[in-house]
N, C-alpha and C positions, 0 to 999 in steps of 0.2 A: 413862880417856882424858881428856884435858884440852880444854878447851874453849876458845874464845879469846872472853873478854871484853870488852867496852868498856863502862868506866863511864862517868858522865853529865859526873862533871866534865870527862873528858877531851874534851868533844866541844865544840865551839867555838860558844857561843851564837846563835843566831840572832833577827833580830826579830822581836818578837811578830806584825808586823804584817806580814811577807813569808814565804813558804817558801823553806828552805834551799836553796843553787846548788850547781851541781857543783863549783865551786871549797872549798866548804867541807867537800861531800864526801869530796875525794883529800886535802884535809889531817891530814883524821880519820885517814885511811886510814896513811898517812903516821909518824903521829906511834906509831900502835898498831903498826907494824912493828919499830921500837926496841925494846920491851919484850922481856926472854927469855922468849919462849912456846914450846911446841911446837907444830909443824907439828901445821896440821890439813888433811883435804881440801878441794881448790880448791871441789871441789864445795857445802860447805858455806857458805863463804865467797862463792862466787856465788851461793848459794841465801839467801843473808844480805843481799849488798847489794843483789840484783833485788829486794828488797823495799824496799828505801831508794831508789832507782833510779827505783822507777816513779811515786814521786809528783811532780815535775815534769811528766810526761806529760800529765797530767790537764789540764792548763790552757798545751800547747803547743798551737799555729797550723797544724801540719802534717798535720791530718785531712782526709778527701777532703771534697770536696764533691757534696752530692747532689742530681739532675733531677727537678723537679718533673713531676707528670705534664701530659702537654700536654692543650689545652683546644680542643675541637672547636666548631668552628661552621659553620652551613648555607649553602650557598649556594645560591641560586636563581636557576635559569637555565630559559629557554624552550625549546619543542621548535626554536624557528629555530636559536639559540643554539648548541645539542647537536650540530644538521646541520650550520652554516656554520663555524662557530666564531666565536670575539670574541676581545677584552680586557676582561679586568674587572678596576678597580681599586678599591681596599678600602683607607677611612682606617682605620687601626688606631692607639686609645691605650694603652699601657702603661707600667710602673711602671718607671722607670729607679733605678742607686743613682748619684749621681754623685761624693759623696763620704761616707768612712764616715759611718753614722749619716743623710746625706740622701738621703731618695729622691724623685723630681722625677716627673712624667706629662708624657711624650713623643710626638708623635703621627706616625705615618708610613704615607706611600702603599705598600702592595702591589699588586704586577701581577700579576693570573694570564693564563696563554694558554690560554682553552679551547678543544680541539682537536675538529673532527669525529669524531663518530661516540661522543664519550664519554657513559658512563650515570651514571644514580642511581647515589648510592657511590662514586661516583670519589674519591680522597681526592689531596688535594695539601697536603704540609707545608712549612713554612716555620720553619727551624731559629733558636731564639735569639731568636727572634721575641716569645716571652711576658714576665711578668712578672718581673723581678728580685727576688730576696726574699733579706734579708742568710742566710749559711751558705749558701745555693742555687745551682747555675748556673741561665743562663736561659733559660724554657719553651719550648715549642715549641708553635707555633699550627697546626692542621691542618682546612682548608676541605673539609667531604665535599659533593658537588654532587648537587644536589636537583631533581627537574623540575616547572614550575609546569605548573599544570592547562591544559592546550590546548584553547579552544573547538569545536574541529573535529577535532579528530585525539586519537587514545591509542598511545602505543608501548607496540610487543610487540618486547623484542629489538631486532636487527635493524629491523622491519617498523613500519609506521603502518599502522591501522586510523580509518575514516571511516565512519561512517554516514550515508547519504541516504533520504529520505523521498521517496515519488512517489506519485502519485495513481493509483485501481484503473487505472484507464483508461489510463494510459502502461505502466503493467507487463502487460497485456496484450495493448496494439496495438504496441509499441515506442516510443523515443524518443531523443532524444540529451539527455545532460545534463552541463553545466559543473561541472567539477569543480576546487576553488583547491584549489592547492600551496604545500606551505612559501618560502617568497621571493615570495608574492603574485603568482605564475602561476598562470594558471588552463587546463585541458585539459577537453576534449570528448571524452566518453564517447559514445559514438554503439553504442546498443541495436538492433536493425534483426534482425528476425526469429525473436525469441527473447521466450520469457515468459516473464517473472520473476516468481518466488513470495515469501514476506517471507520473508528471511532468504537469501536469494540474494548470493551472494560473487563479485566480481570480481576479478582478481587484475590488477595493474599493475607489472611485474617494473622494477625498477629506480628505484624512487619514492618507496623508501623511506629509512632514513637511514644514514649512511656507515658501513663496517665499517673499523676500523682498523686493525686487521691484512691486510687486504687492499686497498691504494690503489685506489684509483679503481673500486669498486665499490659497490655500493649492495643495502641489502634491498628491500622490495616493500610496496605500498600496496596493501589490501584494501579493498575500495568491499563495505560491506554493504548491503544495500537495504531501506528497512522500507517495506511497505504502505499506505498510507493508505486504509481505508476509511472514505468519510463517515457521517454522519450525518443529513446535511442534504445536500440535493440543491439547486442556484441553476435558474432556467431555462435560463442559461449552462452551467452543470455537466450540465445531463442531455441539452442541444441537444450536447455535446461527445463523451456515451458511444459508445464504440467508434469515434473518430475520424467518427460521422455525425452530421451536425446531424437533430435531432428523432428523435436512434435509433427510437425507439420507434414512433414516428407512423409512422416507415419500413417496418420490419421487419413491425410488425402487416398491413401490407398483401400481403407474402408468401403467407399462404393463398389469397386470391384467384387469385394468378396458378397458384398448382397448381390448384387444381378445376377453374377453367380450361381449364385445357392437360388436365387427365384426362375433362372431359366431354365436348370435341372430338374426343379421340381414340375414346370410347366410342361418340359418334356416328357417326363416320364407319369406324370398324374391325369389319365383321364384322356391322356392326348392331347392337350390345350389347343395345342399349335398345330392339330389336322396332320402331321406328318405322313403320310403316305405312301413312301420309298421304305423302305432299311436301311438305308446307306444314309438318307437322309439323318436318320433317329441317330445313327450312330455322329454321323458327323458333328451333330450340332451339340452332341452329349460332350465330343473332346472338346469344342467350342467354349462351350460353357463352364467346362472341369478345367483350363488350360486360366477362363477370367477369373474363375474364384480362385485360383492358386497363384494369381499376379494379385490379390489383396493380400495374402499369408509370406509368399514369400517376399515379394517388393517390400513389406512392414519389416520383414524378421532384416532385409538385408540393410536398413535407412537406421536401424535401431543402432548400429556398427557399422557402416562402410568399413570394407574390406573384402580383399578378393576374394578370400576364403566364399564368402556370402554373395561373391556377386552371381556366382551360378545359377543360386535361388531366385536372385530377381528378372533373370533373363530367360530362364529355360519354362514358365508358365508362357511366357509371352511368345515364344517361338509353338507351341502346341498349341496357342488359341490361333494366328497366323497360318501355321499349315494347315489347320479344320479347316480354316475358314477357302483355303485353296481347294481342297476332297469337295465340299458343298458344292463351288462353281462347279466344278468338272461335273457331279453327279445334276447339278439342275438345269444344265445348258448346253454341255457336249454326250455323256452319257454316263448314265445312272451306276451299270456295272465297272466302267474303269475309275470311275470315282471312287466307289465303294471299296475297291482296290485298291488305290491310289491311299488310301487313310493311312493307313499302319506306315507305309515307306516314308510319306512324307513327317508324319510324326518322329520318327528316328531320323530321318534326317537334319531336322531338327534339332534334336536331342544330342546328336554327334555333332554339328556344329557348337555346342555351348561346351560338351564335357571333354571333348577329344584335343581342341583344338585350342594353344593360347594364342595365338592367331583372332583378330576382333574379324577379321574380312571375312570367312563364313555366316558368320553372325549375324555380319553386315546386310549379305548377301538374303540370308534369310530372312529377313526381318522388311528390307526394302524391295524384296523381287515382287512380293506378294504387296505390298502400295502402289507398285505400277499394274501389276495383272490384271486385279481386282476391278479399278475403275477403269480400265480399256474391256476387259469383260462383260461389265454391266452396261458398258455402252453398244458393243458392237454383238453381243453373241443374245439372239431372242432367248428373254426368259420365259420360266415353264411357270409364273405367281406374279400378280398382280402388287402394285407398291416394289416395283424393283429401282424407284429413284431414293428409297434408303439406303442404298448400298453408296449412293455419293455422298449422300449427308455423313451419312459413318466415315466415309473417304475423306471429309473435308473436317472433322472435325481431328482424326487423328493428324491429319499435316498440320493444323493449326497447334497440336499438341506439341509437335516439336519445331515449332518456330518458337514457342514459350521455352522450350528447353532450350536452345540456343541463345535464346536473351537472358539467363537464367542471372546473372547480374544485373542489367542492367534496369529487368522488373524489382529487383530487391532494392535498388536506391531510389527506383520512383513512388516504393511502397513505402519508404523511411524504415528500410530494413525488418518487417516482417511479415510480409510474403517473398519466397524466390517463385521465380518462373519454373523449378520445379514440381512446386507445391502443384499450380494454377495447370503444367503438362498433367496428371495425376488425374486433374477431376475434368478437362478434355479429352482425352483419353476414355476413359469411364464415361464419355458419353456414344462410344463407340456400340457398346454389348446394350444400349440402352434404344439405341435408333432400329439395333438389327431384333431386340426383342420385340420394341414397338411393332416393326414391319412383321415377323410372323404370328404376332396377333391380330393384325388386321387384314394380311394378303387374303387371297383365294387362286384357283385354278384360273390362270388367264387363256379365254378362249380363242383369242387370237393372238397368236406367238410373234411380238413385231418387235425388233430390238428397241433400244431409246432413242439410236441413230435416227434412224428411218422416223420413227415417231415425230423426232427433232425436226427433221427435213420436211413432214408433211405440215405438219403447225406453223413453219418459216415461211413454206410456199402459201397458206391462205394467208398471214399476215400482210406479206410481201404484194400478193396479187389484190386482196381485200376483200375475197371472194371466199364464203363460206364453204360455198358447193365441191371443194373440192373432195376427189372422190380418192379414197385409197383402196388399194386392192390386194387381195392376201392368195397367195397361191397354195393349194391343198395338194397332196401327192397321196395316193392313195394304191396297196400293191394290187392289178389287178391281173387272175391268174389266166394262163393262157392256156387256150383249149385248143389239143390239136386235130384236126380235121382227119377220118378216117379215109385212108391211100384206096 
């Protein structure tokens, strides 16, 4: 089978320094038709010139052109921003070609509109936008929106998150508190009956930031609450606990008003306490009416220090101090001068706080009866059994006012909240608490022997080591005399 040839010379030179055109091609073609050859298949013969064919290809213009890939940058927008929406415009430079082979740097304003309610990631491109690069079409520029850090608020979603900070004492008593909103409104949280623990969530439907797929609705604003417990206590800060000035000074004066109110009723119900004088029943009635009115008045005067008030908190305590004088006289020297002895000694009393701005009667009355008291209970026989309560009671009001005397210097050992007045208050109040104790448990003592004596006879068996010893009680008895007929 015969082949179809083309020799060299026949093929029409071309310059060294160009590749051959199609026109030189069909001539070739052309001139080799002439010849007597045989027919060969087309197939060949196409399969011969796509080979000569495609080298002009190679260096024709009509190749696609390819998109670089587009180049991302941040945008940063505020929580207001996200909620209201803006305009944001953006100088953008890039690489222009303007004519072959020159390329220029262009600079142009972009507009974005950014729309309520949009999040992190939002992307917005801008086609044609990027750089021109010769062979390339041109990039594309795509802005993803980014949210700067908000002082006050975090979004979730939908929802804004706020944390506030309050002091022990508002999340306990209640309070109201201003709350800013995005667009620099501010709203009033108003707390009122309810105690809030740290980490306490309030929900605010509707205050949060726009849904956009849903027009004109809104997520929700969560108020978390954190606690603030101090550390440090001001005089302002601790006169402010639980919404009362001088909490503490206040509140400590509470036990008073119950023992109070339980020893009157002891007295007067049933008898509790065996009384069996008159003088007695009376005495221990001012006693008792004198400690429940140092809880009322002591509170009313700690609420406002000032003098006005201070008569209130001194003049209970001067009326339970002279009972407590009427009682000794009526259970140890005698029954009738005692019972006498009430009334005077109660106004005297009463005239040392109101008469006089002078502190030395006061003084006078307040401390005669700390000395009497426990030189009484020691030296003068009592008429009831359990008479060494009257020293425990003795010992705990001295130690009441060693606390009021350090009254600073227990406040900086406590890190400023307790004073040693607080700590005076509930020693004190254990005074009406020993003396109620003791007339619920006394009885009639059959042998009348002071503590003295008692003391002395207890030392001498320690002392000697000898049990046996004997104490002896002298009885006097009136016996009448009968006179002998003259």
């Amino acid at each position: 089978m015969s082949t179809l040839e083309i020799s060299a010379p026949e093929l029409l030179p071309a310059p060294a320094a160009s590749p051959p055109t199609k026109d030189h091609v069909h001539e070739i073609i052309s001139k080799s038709s002439d010849k007597e050859t045989e027919k060969i298949p087309s197939v060949s013969l196409s399969s011969n010139l796509s080979r000569r064919a495609t080298t002009p290809i190679i260096f024709s213009q009509t190749t696609a052109r390819r998109k670089p890939p587009e180049v991302e940058k941040k945008l940063f927008c505020s929580l207001e921003d996200l909620c209201f929406g803006c305009t944001k415009k953006i100088k953008v430079t890039r690489d222009v070609i303007k004519y072959p082979g020159v390329i220029l740097q262009e600079e142009e304003i972009l507009k974005i509109e950014i729309q309520p309610g949009w999040r992190k990631g939002t992307k917005i491109t801008f086609e044609g936008k990027g750089d021109e690069k010769p062979g390339f079409l041109p990039g594309d520029i795509v802005f993803v929106i980014d949210e700067k850090k908000h002082p006050l608020y975090t979004r979730n979603g939908n929802n804004l998150e706020i944390g506030v900070e309050i002091p022990l004492a508002d999340a306990l008593t209640g309070c109201s508190i201003p709350i800013p909103l995005l667009g620099g409104k501010n709203m009033t949280l108003l707390l009122d009956n309810i105690v809030i623990y740290h980490g306490y969530e309030k929900v605010i439907e509707g205050q949060g930031m726009p849904i956009p797929k849903s027009k004109g609705t809104r997520g929700d604003l969560l108020v978390k609450f954190l606690i603030h417990f101090p550390t440090h206590l001001s005089d302002e800060q601790r006169q402010e606990a639980f919404c009362i000035p001088n909490a503490l000074n206040v509140i400590s004066n509470f036990p008073f008003l119950v023992i109070g109110l339980i020893g009157l009723i002891l007295c007067h119900h049933g008898n509790y306490f065996q009384l069996s004088l008159q003088g007695e029943l009376w005495g221990w009635t001012c006693f008792y009416v004198g400690v429940a009115a140092v809880g009322v008045g002591s509170s009313y005067y700690h609420l406002q220090p000032d003098d006005a008030r201070l008569v209130w908190d001194r003049l209970p305590m001067t009326i339970a101090f002279t009972s407590i004088v009427a009682i000794f006289i009526i259970e140890r020297i005698d029954e009738r001068k005692g019972m006498i002895s009430i009334i005077p000694l109660v106004l005297v009393g009463i005239i040392s706080i109101v008469f006089f701005d002078d502190l030395r009667p006061y003084a006078l009355v307040q401390f005669v009866p700390c000395i009497a008291i426990p030189l009484m209970a020691i030296l003068l026989p009592p008429m009831y059994t359990h008479s060494t309560y009257w020293l425990w009671a003795a010992g705990f009001y001295l130690l009441a006012k060693v606390l009021e005397a350090t009254d600073k210097d227990i406040y900086e050992w406590t890190h400023d909240i307790v004073s040693g007045h607080t700590l005076k208050h509930l020693f004190a109040a254990m005074v009406p608490v020993f003396l109620t104790l003791m007339l619920a448990k006394r009885s009639v003592e059959a042998e009348r022997q002071s503590l003295l004596k008692t003391w002395r006879v207890s030392w001498t068996k320690v002392k000697e080591g000898n049990s046996n010893v004997e104490s002896y009680a002298f009885f006097y008895s009136n016996v009448p005399q009968v006179e002998e007929p003259k």
